[in-house]
Structure formats: structure tokens, C-alpha cells
Backbone as CSV, one residue per row, in Angstrom:
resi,resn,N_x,N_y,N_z,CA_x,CA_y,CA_z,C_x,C_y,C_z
1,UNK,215.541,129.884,75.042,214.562,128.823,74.992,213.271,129.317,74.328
2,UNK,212.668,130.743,74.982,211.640,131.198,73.936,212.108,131.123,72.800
3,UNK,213.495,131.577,71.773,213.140,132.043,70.596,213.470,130.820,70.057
4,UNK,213.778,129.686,70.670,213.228,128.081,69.920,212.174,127.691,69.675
5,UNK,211.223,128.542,70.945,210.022,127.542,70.759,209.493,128.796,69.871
6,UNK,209.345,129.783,69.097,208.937,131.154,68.694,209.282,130.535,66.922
7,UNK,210.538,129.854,67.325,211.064,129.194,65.492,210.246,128.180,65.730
8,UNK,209.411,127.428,66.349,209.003,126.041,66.085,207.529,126.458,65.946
9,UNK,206.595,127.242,66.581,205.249,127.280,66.441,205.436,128.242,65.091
10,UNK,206.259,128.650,64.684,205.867,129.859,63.051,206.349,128.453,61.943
11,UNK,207.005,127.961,62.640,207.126,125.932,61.334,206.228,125.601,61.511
12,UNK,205.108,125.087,62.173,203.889,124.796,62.581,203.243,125.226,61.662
13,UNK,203.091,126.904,61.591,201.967,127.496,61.222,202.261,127.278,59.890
14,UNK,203.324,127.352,59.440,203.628,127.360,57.503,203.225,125.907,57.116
15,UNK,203.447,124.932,58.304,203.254,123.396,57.475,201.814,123.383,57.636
16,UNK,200.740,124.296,58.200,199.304,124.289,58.698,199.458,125.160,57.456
17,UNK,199.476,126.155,57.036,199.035,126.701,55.809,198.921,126.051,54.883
18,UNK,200.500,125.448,54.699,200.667,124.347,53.360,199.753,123.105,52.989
19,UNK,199.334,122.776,54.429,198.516,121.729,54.038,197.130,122.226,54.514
20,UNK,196.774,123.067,54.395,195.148,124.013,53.594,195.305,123.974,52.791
21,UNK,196.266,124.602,52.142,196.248,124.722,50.732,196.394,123.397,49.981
22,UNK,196.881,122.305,50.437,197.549,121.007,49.761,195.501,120.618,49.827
23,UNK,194.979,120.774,51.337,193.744,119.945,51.241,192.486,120.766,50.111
24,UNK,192.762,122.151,49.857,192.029,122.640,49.119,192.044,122.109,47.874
25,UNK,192.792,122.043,47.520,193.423,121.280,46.031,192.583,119.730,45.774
26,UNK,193.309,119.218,47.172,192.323,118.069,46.970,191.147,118.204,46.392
27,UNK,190.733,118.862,47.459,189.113,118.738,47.501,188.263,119.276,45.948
28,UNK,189.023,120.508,45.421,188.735,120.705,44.443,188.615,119.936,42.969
29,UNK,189.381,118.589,43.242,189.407,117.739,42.662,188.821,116.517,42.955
30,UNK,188.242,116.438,43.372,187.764,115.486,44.525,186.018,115.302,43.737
31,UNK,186.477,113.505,43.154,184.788,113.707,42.421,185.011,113.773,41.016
32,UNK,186.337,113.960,40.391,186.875,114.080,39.357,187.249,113.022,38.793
33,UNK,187.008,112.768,37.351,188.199,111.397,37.019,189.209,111.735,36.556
34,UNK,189.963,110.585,36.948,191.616,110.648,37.458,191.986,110.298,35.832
35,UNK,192.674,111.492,35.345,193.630,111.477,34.409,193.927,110.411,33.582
36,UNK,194.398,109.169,34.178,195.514,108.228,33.845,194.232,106.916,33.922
37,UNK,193.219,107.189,34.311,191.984,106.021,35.022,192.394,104.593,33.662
38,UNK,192.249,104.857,32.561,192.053,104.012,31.427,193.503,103.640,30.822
39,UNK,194.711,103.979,31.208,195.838,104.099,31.258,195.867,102.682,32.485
40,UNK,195.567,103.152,33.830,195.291,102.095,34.976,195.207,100.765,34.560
41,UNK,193.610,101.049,34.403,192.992,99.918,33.969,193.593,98.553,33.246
42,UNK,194.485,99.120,31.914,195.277,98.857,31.173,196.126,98.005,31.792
43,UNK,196.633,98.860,32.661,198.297,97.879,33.333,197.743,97.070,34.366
44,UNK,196.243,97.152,34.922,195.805,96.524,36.065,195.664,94.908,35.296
45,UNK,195.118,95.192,33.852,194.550,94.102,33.142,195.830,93.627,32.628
46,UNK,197.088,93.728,32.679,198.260,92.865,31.562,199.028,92.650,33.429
47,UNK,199.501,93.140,34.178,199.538,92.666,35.562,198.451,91.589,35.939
48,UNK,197.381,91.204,36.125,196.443,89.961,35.765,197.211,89.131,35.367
49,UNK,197.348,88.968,34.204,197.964,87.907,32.754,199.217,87.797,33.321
50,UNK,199.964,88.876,33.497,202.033,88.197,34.017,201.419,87.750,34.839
51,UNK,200.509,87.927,36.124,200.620,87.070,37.464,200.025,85.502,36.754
52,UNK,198.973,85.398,36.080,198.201,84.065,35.443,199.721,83.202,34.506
53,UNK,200.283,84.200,33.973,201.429,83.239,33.074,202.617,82.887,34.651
54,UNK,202.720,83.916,35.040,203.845,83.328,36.349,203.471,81.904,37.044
55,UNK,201.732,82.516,37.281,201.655,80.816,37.857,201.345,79.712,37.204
56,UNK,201.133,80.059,35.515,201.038,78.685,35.470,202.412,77.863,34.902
57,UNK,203.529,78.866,34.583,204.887,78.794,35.080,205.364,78.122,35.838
58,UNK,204.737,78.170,37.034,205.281,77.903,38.655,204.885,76.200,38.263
59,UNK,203.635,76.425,38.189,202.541,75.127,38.300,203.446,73.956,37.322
60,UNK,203.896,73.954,36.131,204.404,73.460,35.070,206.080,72.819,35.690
61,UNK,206.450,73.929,36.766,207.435,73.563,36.787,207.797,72.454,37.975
62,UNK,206.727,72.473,38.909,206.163,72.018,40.057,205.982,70.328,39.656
63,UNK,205.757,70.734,38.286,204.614,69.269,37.903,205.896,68.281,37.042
64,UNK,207.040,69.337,36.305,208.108,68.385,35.658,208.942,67.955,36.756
65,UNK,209.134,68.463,38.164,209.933,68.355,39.243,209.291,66.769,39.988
66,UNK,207.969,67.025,39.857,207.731,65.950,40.419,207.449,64.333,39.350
67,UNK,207.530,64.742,38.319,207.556,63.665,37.391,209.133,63.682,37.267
68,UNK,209.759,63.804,37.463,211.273,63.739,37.207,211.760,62.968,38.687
69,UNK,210.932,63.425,39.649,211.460,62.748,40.794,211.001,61.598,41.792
């Protein structure tokens, strides 16, 4: 039973190292602009437009359904 719990607090300690090191990283970056920012932007702005053409899609089709019926 000790040398379970002896394998489980040294897993502990490696996933506690790993994520020092994972948060150092962060942080070192942290305050930085992000790589891809204008890349983003890009797909944030044509995602806009498919959602604006989807609905007025929707809207069009909404509107022949009810003139038809």
C-alpha cells in the first residue's frame, strides 16, 4: 500500500513540475501579440458575413414559405 501511494505522490510531483514549467512559458509570453492575431481577425470578419448571408437565407426562405402558403 505504501509503494502505491510512494508511485502516486512522485506522479504528483512530475505533473507539479510540468506545469511550472508549462506556467513559466506562459507567463513569458504573456503581454505578447499572438502570432496568428490578424490571421483571426480575418476569419472573425468572413464568419460575420456566412452568419449575415445564412440569415438572410433563412429570412428569404421563411418569407417564400409563407407567401406560398
Amino acid at each position: 500500500m505504501l509503494a502505491g501511494f510512494e508511485d502516486e505522490r512522485s506522479q504528483y510531483r512530475l505533473r507539479l513540475e510540468d506545469a511550472k514549467r508549462r506556467l513559466a512559458s506562459y507567463q513569458s509570453r504573456q503581454g505578447g501579440k499572438f502570432g496568428f492575431e490578424d490571421e483571426l481577425a480575418d476569419k472573425r470578419r468572413r464568419l460575420l458575413e456566412i452568419e449575415k448571408e445564412l440569415a438572410d437565407d433563412a429570412m428569404a426562405s421563411a418569407s417564400r414559405i409563407e407567401g406560398a402558403g
